[in-house]
MIDREN-291655 format. One line per field, with one value per residue (C-alpha): x negated, y, z; chain; residue number from 1. Coordinates in steps of 0.05 Angstrom, whole numbers. Last residue first. Example, Ala and Ser with C-alpha at 12.3 -4.5 7.8 and 13.67 -1.06 7.14 Angstrom:
x <- -273_-246
y <- -21_-90
z <- 143_156
kette <- A_A
nr <- 2_1
***
This chain:
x <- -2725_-2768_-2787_-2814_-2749_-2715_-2760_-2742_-2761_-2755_-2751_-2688_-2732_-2788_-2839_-2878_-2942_-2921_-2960_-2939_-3002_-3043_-3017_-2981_-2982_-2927_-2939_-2876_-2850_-2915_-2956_-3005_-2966_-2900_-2895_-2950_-2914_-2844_-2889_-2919_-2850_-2873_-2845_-2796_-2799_-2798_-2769_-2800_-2804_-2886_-2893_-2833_-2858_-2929_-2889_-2851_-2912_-2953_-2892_-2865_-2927_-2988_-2958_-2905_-2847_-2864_-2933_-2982_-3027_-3053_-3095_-3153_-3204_-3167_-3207_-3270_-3254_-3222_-3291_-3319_-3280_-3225_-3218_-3195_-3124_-3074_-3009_-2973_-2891_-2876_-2817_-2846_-2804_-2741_-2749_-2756_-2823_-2864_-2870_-2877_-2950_-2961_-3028_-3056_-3105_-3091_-3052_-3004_-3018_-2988_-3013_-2996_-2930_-2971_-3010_-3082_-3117_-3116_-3141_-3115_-3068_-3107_-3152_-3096_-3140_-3167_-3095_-3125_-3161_-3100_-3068_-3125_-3129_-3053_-3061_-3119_-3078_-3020_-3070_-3097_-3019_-3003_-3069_-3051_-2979_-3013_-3071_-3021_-3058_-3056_-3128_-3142_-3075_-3092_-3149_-3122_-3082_-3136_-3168_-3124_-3101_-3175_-3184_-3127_-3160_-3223_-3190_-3167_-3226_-3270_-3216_-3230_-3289_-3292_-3243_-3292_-3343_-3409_-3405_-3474_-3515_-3480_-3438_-3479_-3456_-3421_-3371_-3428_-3457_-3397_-3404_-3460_-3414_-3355_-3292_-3287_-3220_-3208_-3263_-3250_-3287_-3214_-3178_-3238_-3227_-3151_-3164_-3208_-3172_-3113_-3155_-3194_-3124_-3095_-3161_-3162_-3240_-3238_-3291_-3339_-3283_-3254_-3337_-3320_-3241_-3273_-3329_-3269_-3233_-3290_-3304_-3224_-3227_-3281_-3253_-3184_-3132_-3120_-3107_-3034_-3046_-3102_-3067_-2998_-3047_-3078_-3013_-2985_-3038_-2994_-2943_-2977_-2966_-3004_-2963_-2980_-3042_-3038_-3077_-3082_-3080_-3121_-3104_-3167_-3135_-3061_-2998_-2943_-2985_-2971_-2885_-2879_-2932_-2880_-2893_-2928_-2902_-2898_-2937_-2937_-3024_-3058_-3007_-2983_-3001_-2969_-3017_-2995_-3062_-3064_-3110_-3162_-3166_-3243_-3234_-3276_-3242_-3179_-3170_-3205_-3148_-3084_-3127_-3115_-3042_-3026_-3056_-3115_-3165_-3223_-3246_-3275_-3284_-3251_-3269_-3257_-3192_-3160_-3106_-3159_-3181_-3173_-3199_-3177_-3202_-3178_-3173_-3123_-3179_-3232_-3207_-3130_-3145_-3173_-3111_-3068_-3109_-3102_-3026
y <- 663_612_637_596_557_630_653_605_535_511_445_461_510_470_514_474_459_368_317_249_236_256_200_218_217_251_305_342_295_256_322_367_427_424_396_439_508_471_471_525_567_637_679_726_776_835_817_778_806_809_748_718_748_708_648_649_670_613_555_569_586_565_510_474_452_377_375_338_290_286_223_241_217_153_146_152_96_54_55_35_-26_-56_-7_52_2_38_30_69_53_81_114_136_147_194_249_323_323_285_212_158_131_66_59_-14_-19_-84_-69_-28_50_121_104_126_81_21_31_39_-7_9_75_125_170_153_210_249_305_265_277_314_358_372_394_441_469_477_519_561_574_597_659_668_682_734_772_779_802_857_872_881_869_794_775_732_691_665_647_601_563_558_519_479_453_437_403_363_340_320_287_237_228_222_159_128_126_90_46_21_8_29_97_129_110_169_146_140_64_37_-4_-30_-61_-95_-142_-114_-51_-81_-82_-143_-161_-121_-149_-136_-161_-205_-130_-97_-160_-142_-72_-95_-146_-89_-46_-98_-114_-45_-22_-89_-113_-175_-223_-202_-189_-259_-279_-232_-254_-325_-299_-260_-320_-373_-302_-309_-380_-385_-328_-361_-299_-271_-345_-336_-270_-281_-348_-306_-255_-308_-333_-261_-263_-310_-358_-420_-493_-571_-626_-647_-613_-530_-497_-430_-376_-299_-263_-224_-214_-195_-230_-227_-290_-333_-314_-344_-398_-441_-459_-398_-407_-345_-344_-273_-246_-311_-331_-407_-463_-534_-612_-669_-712_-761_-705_-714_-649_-636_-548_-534_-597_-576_-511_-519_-558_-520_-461_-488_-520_-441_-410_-385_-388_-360_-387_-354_-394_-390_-462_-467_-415_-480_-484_-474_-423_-414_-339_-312_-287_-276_-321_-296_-305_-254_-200_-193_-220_-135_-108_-150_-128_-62_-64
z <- 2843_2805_2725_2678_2645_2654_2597_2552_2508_2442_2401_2361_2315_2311_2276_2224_2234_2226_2249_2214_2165_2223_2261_2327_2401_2439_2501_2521_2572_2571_2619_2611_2579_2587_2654_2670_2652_2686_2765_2753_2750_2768_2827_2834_2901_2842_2788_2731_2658_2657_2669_2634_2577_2580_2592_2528_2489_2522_2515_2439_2383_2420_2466_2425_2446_2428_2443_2396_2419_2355_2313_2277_2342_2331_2267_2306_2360_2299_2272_2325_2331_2372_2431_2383_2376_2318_2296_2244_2245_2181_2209_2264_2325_2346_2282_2292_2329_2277_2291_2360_2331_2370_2408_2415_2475_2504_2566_2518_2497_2524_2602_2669_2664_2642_2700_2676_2643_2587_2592_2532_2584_2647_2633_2664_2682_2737_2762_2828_2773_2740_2812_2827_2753_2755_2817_2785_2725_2775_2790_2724_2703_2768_2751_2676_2689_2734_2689_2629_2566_2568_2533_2588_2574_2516_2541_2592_2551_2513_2566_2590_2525_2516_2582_2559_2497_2528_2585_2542_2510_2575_2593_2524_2540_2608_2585_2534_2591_2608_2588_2622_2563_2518_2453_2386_2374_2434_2393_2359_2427_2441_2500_2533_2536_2586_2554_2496_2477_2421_2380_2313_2248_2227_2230_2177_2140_2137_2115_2063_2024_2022_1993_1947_1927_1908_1871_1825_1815_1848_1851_1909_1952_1945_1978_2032_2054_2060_2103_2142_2145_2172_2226_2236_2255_2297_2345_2341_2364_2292_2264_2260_2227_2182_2155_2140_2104_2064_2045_2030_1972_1940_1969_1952_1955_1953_1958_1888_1863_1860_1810_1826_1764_1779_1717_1688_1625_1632_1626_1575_1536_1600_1596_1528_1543_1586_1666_1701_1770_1819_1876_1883_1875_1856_1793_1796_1755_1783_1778_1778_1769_1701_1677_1731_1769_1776_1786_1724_1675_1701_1688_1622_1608_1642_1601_1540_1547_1570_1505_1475_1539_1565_1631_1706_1771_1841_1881_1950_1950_1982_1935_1890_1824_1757_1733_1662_1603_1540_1468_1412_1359_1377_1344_1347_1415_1425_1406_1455_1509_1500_1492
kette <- A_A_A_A_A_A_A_A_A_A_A_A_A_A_A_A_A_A_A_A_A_A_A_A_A_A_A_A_A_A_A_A_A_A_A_A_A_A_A_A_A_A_A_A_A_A_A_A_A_A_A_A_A_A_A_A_A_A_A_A_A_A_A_A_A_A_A_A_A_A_A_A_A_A_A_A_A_A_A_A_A_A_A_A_A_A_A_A_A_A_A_A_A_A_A_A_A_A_A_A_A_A_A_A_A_A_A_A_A_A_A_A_A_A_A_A_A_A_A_A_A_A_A_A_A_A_A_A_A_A_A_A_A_A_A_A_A_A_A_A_A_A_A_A_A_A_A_A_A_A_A_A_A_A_A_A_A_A_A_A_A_A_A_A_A_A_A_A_A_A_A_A_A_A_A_A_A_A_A_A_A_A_A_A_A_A_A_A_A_A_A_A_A_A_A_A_A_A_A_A_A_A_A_A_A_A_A_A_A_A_A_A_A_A_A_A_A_A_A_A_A_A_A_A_A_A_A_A_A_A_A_A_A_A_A_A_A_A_A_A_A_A_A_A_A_A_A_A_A_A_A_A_A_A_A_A_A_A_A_A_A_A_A_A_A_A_A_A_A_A_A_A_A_A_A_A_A_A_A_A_A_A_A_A_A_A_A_A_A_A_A_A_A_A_A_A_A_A_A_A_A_A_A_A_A_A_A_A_A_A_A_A_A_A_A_A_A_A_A_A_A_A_A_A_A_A_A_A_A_A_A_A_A_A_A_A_A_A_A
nr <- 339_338_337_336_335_334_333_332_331_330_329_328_327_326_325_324_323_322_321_320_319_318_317_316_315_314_313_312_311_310_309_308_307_306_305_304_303_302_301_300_299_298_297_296_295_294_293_292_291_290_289_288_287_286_285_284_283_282_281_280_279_278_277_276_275_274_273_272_271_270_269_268_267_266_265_264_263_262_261_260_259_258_257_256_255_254_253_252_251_250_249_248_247_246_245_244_243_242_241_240_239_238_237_236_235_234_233_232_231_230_229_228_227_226_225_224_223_222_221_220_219_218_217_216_215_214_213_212_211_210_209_208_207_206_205_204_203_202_201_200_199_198_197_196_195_194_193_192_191_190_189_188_187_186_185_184_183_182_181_180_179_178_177_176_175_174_173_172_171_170_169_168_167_166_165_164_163_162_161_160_159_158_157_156_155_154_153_152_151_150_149_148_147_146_145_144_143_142_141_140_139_138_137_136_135_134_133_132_131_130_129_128_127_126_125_124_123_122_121_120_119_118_117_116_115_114_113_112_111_110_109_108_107_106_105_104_103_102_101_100_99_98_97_96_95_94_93_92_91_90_89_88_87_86_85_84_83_82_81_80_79_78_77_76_75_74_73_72_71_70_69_68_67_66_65_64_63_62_61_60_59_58_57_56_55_54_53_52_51_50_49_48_47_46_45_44_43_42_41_40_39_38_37_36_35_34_33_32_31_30_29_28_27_26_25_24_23_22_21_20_19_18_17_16_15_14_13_12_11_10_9_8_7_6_5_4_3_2_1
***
């Protein structure tokens, strides 16, 4: 509506951009009609006028072929000229090219420089998004370990980490250490010194048998075993969803070993347990403490299962971790108890 008010007063004309197959040439025009702009189209991009040439929109492909359905679209279009033999699927042509090029090194920088310069033109929210993410993919390098390959990757991490499997190792152990350790203060302020003695006691075990698991660091190492390990052999991490559904239904995907920025986003992702810890497995187990009979011991053995280990452990996105309680998801005093 806008626009159609303001070509009331400069004579019908708007601007557009015409650009090539080969997104070689992008330049802006002002046009009346569709026999205009097929002319100035031209004349920028050097199509002769006996040349075949086939108008398309940048962002679906679609053909723009009669001037009923050009004056319906906005300023600022994005129009391809295609010469014969020439063709265009829309911005999902670029992304075909980014994929099937993903593994060429020399390709994807020529890609992401061609991703760049599009960048500079566009002004749509939704496409300079989507432009982004896919440059931020081509400026990846997931292959690299050792840190003299990947300086950046390294950025603000202690000297001592030499590889990327190194680091991703201290995270993992980071986050199980801190199960560990809240565990174990929530038991420390148990009021009954006998129930409390019994707890820090099988907290030591655990500790011992933790520590013989390197705390499972193995958990975001790559190159682990792959049944030690939540990602594949090159580092990508599938989110498996909130607790009451069987995977992710938006299927979020993430590799920390490709950039650093990855590495910090992946520090937003939760290894969340399934019974949970703080509101299911410590107040279960703290009953069962003091509820044992006499001769009955604790069930270490089920407290770490739950705790440390992948039967209860699942890695999701933020946008998929769900607080509420998870009433199916539960477990009970006898679970923790060995007579």
């Amino acid at each position: 509506m806008w626009n159609t008010f303001l070509s009331l007063f400069n004579g019908g004309v708007r601007a557009y951009k015409v650009q090539s197959a080969d997104r070689g040439t992008r330049v802006g025009v002002t046009a009346r009609s569709l026999e205009d702009l097929v002319r100035k189209g031209r004349e920028k991009l050097k199509i002769a006028d006996n040349e075949t040439v086939t108008v398309v929109i940048e962002d679906d492909g679609t053909e723009v072929d009669n001037e009923g359905f050009f004056k319906n679209l906005p300023q600022q279009t994005v129009f391809v000229f295609l010469r014969k033999g020439e063709r265009w699927k829309g911005v999902g042509d670029l992304v075909y090219d980014v994929l099937s090029k993903f593994h060429d090194n020399k390709r994807r920088a020529e890609l992401a420089s061609e991703i760049r310069e599009m960048l500079t033109d566009e002004s749509a929210p939704e496409k300079v998004s989507l432009m982004s993410q896919y440059l931020d993919m081509l400026e990846t390098h997931v292959e690299a370990e050792q840190r003299y390959e990947h300086e950046d990757w390294f950025d603000g991490l202690n000297k001592k980490y030499k590889t990327k499997s190194d680091v991703m190792r201290n995270s993992a152990q980071q986050r199980i250490r801190s199960y560990f350790v809240t565990a174990k203060e929530q038991i420390q302020r148990e009021r009954d010194e006998k129930s409390r003695a019994d707890l820090l006691e099988m907290m030591d075990e655990i500790y011992v048998i933790l520590k013989s698991n390197d705390f499972h660091a193995s958990y975001f190492d790559r190159t682990a075993k792959p049944q030690q390990r939540m990602c594949d052999k090159e580092g990508w991490f599938r989110c498996r969803g909130a607790f009451d559904v069987e995977c992710c239904l938006r299927l979020h995907t993430i590799n920390p070993y490709a950039s650093r920025g990855y590495r910090l986003l992946f520090g937003l992702w939760n290894l969340d347990h399934i019974v949970e810890k703080s509101r299911e497995v410590m107040p279960t187990l703290l009953e069962a403490a003091r509820t044992k009979r006499l001769g009955s011991k604790l069930n270490w053995h089920e407290v770490y299962r739950l705790l440390f280990t992948q039967d209860n452990l699942r890695l999701v996105h933020v946008a998929c971790h769900k607080k509420a309680a998870r009433l199916e998801k539960t477990c009970h005093v006898t679970d923790f108890i060995v007579h």
